[in-house]
N, C-alpha and C positions, 0 to 999 in steps of 0.2 A: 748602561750608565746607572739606573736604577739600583740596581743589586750592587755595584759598587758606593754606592750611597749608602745602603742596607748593611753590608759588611763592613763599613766605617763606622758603623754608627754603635757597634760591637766593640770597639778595641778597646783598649786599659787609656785611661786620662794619662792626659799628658800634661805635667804643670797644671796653673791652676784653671787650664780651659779645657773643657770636653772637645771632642772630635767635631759635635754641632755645632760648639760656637766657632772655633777654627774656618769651618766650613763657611760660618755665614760673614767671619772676618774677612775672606778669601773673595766671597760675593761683595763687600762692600770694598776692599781692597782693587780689584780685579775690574771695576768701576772706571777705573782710573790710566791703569794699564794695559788694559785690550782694545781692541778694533770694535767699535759703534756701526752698525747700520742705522742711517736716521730716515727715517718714515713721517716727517714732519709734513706742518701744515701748517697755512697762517697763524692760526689761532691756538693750534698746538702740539710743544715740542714733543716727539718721540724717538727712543731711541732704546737699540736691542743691542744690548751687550752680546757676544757672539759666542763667547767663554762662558757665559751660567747661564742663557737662554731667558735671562730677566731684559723685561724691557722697563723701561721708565717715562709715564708719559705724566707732562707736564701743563695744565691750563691755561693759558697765555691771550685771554680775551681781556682785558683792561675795560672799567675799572675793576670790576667785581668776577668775569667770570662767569657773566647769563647767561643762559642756556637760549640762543636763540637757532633760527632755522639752519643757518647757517653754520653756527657753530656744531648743531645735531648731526648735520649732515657728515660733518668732517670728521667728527671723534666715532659715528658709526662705519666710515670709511676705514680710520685707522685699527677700529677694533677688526674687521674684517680681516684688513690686511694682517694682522699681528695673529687670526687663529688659521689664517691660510700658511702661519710659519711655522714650519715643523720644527723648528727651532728654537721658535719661543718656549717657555714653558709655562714661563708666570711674569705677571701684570703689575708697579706701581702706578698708581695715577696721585698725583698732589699737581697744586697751583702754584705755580712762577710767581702770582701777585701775593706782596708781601700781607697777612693778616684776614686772607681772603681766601676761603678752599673755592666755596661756587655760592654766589647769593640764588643759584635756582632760573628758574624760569624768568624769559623777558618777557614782562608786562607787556611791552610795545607789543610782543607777536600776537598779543589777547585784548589790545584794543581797538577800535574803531578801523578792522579789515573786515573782509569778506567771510560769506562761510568759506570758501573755498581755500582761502591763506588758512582757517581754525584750522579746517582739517587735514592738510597736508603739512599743517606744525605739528598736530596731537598727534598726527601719524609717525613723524621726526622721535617725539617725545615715547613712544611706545619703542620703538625701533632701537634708540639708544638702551631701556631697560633692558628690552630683549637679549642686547649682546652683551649687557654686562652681566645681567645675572643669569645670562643662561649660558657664560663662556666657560668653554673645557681651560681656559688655563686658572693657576692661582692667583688670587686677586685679593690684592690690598691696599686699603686707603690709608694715604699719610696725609690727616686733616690738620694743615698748618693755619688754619683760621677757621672764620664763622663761617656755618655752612646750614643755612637756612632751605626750606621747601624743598625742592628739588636736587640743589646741594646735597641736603640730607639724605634723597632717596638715592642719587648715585653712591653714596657711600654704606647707605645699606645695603644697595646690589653686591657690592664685593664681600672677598670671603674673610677678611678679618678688616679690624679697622684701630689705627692708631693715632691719639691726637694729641696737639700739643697742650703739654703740662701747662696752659694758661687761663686762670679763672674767667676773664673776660674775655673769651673765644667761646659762642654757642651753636646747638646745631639742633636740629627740628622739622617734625613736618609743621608748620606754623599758614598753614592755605587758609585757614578758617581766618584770620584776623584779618584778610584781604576780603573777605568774602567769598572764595570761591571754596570749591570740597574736593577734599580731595578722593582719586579715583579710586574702586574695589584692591586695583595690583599695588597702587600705594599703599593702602592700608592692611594688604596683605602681606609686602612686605617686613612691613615695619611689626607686625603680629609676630614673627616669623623668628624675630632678634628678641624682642624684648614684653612678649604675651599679649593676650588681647587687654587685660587691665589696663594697663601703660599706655598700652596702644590708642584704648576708646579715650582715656583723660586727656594723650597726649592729639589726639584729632582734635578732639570737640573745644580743646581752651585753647589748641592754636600755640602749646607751649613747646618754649625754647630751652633746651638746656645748658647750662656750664657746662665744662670741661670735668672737673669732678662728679655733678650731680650723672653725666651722660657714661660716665663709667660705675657709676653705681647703679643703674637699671639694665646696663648690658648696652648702651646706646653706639657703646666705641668700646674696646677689646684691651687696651692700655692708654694709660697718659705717659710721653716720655718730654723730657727737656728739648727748644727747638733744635739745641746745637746736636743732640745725639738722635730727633727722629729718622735721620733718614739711614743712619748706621744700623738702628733697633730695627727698621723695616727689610732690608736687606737680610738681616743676619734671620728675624723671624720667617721670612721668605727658605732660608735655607732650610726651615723644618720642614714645609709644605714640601718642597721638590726632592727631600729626602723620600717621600710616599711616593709609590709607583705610581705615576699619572693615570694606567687604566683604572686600580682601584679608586684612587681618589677622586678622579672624575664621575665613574659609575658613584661612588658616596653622596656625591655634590647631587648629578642628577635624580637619584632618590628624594632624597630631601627637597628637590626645586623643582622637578616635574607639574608635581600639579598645580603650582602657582602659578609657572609656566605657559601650560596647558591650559588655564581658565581665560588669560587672557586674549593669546593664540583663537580659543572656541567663540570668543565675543568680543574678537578686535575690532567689528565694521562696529557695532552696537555703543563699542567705550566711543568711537570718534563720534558720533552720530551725538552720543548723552552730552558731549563735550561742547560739541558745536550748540547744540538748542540752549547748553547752559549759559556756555562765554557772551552770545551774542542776545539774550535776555534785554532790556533796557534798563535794569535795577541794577545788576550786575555791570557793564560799559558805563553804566553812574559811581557807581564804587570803584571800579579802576581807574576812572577821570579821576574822582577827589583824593585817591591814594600817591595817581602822579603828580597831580597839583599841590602834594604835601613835600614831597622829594625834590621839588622844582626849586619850591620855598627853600628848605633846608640847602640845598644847593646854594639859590642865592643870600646866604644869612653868615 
């Protein structure tokens, strides 16, 4: 299938579309026309086109898309299920809620519980980055809204990232304005896309970007209009799976091993820093008055 990709991607233009765009007209077309396997879950829709081995999985936790226990549990279930497919080959993830990719982590699972609840969330919460950024398929994000903390960092795990053309849509590790810091693999991450400069300003002031400004530091890969993101996502998909998966997965793990790797060598140590941190009394003080702010604006 590969080398038939490889050999298409040789031939003389046809009309005003290359053979690649054809291809990913085909993936975005074929969308519509084939047999689905859905691998769904409450929280969220999945589903593997059969015909181009692209799955599309969708965030569907209301309002915003928090990243709680429950939800971690679920999308590292479906990420498992979806690399146990030899089928699959490559990954969209974007959110069902209109304006909204992922607001990030739920505050709730980081206040007033146990150590025991911290560290079988931090656990949840390492587990998900694990299987995105360290999955053998292609991976991209279609950021149809704000996509703050956590948000942010699932969309830097994948291997390209597309957002909508909208000035008021941002996205950010922004943990410091809450109080909390964010962790070594977060900030390794994010070093990873867009350098350590970017990186240290963008920890320490806790800043969120536009949609513009987050394409001029490398923060997201293109801005497309909403009505054509997900055609652009599909059709760029079809460059990635034109590369032969062993090379481009061996490519991937090069580049991600050690980031990998450091967190893999000091995964009890991160829960352990997490737990002594969250459950502080300064800190359980700053995330009372941050939900006491959101309560407010709720009722106002």
């Amino acid at each position: 299938m590969a080398a038939a990709w490889r050999s298409c991607s040789l031939l003389a233009l046809s009309g005003r579309f290359t053979v690649q765009q054809k291809l990913g007209r085909a993936l975005y077309q074929s969308q519509w026309v084939t047999s689905h396997r859905n691998l769904s879950t409450s929280q969220i829709a999945v589903e593997v086109n059969e015909s181009t081995g692209v799955a599309v999985m969708k965030m569907k936790k209301p309002p915003v898309n928090s990243l709680n226990l429950d939800f971690l549990t679920q999308f590292s279930i479906c990420m498992e299920k979806l690399e146990l497919d030899r089928g699959c080959r490559g990954l969209v993830i974007t959110s069902a809620i209109p304006k909204i990719f992922s607001a990030g982590l739920d505050i709730l699972e980081m206040y007033g519980k146990t150590d025991e609840h911290y560290a079988e969330f931090w656990r949840a919460v390492q587990e998900m980055w694990l299987k995105l950024y360290g999955s053998n398929m292609a991976t991209i994000a279609v950021i149809n809204g704000n996509s703050p903390a956590g948000g942010c960092l699932m969309a830097l795990s994948c291997d390209y990232r597309i957002m909508t053309e909208n000035p008021k849509y941002s996205i950010g590790l922004n943990e410091t304005l809450l109080g909390i810091v964010a962790p070594f693999w977060f900030r390794d991450t994010m070093i990873n896309s867009i350098g350590n400069r970017a990186t240290e300003l963008s920890l320490q002031l806790g800043l969120m970007y536009s949609a513009p400004e987050a394409l001029k530091i490398g923060l997201v890969d293109e801005l497309i209009p909403e009505d054509k993101i997900y055609e652009t996502a599909l059709n760029t998909m079809s460059r990635w799976l034109a590369v032969p998966d062993h090379a481009r997965q061996l490519s991937k793990s090069i580049m991600r091993k050690a980031t990998v790797d450091r967190l893999l060598t000091h995964r009890e140590s991160d829960v352990q820093n997490f737990v002594s941190f969250i459950s502080r009394e300064s800190i359980q003080k700053s995330l009372g008055k941050y939900m006491e702010k959101l309560k407010q604006r709720k009722e106002t």
